[in-house]
N, C-alpha and C positions, 0 to 999 in steps of 0.2 A: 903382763899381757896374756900370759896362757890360762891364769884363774880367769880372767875377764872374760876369753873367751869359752873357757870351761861354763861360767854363770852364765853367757848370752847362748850358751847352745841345752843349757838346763830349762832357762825360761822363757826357748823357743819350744823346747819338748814340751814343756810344764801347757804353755798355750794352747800347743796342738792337741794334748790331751783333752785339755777343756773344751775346745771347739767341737772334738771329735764326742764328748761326752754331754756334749750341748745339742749337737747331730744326733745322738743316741735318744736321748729322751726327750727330741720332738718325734722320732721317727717312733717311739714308745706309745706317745702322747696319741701319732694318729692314730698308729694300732688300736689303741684301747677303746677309742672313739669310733671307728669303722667294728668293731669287735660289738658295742655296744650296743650302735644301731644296726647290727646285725641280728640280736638280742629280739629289740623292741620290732623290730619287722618278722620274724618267729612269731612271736605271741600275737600281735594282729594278725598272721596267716590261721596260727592256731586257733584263735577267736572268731575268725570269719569260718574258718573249716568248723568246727562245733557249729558254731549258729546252723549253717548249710547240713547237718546232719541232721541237729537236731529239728529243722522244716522239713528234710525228706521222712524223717520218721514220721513225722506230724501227718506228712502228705500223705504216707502210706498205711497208716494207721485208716485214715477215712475211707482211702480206695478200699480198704478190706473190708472196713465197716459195710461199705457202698457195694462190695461186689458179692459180701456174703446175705445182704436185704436181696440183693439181684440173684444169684443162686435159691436161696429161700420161696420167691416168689413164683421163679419158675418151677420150683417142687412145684409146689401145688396148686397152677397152674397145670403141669403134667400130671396131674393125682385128678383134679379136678376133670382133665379130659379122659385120663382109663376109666373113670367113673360113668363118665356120661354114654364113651364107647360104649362101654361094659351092657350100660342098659339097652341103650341102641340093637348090641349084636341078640341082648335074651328078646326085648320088644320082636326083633327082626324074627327069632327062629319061632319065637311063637307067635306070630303070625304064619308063618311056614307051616308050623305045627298045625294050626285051626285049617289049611287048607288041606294038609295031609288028609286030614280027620272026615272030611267033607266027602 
């Protein structure tokens, strides 16, 4: 009776073992799986984050294009008008000048 009970308390450990190592590598199983699509949700953030880079560079590449034509234009634009001043104030003083003379 005492071997009997000795084997029924061995292959009730021996069970819980298993249960418990059956418990083990589902609770494994999820991990690996929530670990994995943790993974692939990275790389699509990382994917979308590049793409999103690489449009503001795109974007900002043009603006500069866009703002150094606009710069440029108003040089000379302002080059164009100290010129025109320029002749203006000499027209202006020599006319001054012919009246001085007079």
């Amino acid at each position: 009776a005492l071997e009997e009970d000795e084997d029924a308390a061995e292959k009730f450990s021996l069970e819980l073992e298993m249960k418990q190592l059956g418990e083990l590598q589902e609770s494994r199983n999820e991990l690996l799986s929530r670990v994995s699509n943790l993974k692939r949700d990275l790389q699509d953030w990382r994917f979308k984050l590049d793409n999103q880079v690489k449009s503001y560079r795109s974007e900002l590449g043009d603006l500069r294009k866009t703002l150094n034509t606009e710069v440029g234009s108003l040089r000379k634009e302002f080059q164009d008008l100290r010129a025109t001043l320029k002749q203006q104030l000499e027209a202006t003083a020599a006319i001054a000048g012919e009246g001085d003379g007079n």
